[in-house]
matplotlib code that plots the C-alpha trace (Angstrom):
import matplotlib.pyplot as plt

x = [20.3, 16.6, 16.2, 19.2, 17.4, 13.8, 15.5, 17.4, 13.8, 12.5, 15.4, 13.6, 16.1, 15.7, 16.8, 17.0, 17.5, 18.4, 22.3, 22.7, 23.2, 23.8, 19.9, 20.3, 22.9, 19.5, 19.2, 23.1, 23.2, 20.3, 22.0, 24.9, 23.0, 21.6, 17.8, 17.6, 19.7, 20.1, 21.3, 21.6, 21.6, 21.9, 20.2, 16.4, 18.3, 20.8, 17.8, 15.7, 18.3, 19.2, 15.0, 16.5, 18.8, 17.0, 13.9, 12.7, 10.8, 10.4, 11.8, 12.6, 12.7, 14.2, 11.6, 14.2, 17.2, 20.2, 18.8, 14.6, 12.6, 10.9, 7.7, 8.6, 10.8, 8.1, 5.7, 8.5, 8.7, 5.3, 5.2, 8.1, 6.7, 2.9, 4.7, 6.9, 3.7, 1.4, 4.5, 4.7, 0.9, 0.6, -2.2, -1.9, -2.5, 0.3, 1.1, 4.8, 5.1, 7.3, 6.6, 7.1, 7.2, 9.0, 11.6, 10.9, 12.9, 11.9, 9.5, 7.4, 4.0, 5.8, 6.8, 3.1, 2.3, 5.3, 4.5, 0.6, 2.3, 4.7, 1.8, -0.5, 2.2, -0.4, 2.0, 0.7, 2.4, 2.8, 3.1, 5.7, 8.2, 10.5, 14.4, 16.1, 14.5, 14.5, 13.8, 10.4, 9.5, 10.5, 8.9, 5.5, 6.3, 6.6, 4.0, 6.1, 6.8, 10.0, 8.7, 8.1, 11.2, 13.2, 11.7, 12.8, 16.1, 16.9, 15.9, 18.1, 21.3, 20.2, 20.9, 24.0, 25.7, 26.2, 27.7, 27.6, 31.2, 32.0, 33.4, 37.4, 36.8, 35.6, 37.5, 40.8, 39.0, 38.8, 42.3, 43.5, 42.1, 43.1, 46.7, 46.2, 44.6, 47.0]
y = [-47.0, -47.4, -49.5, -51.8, -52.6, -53.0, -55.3, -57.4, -58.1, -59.2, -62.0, -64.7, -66.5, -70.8, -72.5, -76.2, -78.4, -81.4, -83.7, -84.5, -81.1, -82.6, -83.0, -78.8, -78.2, -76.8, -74.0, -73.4, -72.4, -69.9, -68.5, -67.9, -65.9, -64.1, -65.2, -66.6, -66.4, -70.3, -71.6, -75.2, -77.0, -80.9, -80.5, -79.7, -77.5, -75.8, -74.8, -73.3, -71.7, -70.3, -69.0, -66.9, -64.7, -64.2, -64.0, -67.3, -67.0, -70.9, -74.1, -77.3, -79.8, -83.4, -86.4, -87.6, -84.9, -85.8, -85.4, -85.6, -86.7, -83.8, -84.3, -83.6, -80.5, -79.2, -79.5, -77.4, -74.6, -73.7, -73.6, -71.2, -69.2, -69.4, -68.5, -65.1, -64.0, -64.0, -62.2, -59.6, -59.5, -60.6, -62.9, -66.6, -66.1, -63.5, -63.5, -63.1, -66.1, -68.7, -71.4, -75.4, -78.3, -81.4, -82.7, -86.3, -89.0, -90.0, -92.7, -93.6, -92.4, -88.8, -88.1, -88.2, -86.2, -83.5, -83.6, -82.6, -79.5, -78.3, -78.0, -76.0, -74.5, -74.8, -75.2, -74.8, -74.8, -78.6, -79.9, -82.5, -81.9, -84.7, -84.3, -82.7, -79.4, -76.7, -73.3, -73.0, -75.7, -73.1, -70.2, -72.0, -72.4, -68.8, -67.2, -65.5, -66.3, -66.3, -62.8, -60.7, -61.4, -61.2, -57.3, -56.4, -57.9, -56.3, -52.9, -53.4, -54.6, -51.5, -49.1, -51.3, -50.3, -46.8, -46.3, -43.1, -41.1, -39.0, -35.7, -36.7, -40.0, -38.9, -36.0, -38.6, -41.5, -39.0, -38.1, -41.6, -42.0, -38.9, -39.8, -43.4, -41.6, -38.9]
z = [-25.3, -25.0, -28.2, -26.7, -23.7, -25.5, -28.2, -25.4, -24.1, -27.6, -28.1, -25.8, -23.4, -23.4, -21.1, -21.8, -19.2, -20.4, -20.1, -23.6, -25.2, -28.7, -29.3, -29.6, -32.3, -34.1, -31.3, -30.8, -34.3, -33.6, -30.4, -32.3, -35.2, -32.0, -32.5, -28.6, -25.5, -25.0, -21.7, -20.7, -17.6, -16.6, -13.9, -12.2, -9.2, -11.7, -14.2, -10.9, -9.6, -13.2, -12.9, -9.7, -11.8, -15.2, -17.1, -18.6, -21.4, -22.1, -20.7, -23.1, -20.1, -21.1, -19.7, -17.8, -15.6, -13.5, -10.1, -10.8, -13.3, -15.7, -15.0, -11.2, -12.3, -14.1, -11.0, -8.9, -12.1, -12.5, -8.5, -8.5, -11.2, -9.2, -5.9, -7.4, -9.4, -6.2, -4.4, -7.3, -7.2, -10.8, -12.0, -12.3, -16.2, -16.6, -20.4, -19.8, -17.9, -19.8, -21.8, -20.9, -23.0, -22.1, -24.8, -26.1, -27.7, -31.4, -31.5, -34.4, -32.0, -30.9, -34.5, -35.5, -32.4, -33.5, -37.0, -36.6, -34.1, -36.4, -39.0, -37.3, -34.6, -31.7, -29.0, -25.8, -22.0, -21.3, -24.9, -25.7, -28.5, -30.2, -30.2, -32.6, -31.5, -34.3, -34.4, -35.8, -32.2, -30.4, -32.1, -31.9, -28.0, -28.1, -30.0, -32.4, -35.7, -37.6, -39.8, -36.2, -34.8, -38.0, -38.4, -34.9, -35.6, -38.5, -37.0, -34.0, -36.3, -38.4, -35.9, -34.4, -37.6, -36.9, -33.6, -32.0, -31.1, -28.9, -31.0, -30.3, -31.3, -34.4, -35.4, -34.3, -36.9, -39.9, -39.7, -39.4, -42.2, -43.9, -43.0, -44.4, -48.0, -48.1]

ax = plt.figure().add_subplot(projection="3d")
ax.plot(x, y, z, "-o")
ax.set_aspect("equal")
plt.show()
């Protein structure tokens, strides 16, 4: 059980907050290989409310939300992340707090800008990223490259393959099978 819970907290949960969920099909393909936890939400008071009942550990924040614009939502994060760390008593510069970037639309100038990122992967809180967002974006967010997390996920699906049963359910498998051999 313990390596279930440990691995849960190395798959990184995203939450985009952005209304036009197409720019992600990139990151919905990795959620559904089980690489992140990706939730999405149209709107600045849906995303902090979403901080209220689950770890973060980054935010792709679209320039422009629903209800506020994403420079102002990212204003109102950090303060909610500033305002629980001082409650817990943890440091402004805690290393688990999330990552933020703010998602851009292509233009000539931000593809530059993205491409000279990707290179060198020196993402840092408040760096802008051009839609469509892939993987490798987010891992440079992160801090962690594809290799790390593809060692810890192979371990965990290692161990996923063998499930443990209690003795009836095993002695009742083996002849169920016997029956279907014999």
């Amino acid at each position: 059980m313990t390596n279930m819970t440990s691995m849960t907290a190395t798959i990184p949960n995203v939450v985009v907050v952005d209304s036009e969920f197409e720019s992600y099909k990139s990151l919905a393909a990795s959620a559904r290989l089980g690489r992140i936890n990706l939730h999405f939400r149209e709107s600045g008071a849906a995303a902090l409310n979403h901080l209220k009942h689950q770890r973060v550990d980054a935010w792709l924040v679209a320039s422009q939300l629903d209800d506020m614009s994403g420079g102002d939502f990212v204003e109102l994060l950090r303060g909610t992340i500033n305002r629980s760390a001082e409650s817990s008593g943890s440091h402004k510069s805690n290393p688990a707090s999330p990552s933020v970037a703010v998602v851009v639309e292509p233009t000539e100038e931000n593809h530059e800008h993205t491409a000279s990122l990707r290179e060198s992967l020196e993402y840092r809180d408040g760096s802008a990223i051009v839609k469509p967002i892939t993987f490798r974006d987010l891992e440079g967010l992160l801090g962690m490259p594809t290799s790390e997390r593809e060692g810890i996920l192979g371990d965990f699906l290692t161990q996923r393959m063998f499930v443990p049963l209690p003795m009836s359910v095993g002695a009742a498998v083996v002849a169920i099978v016997m029956l279907s051999l014999g």
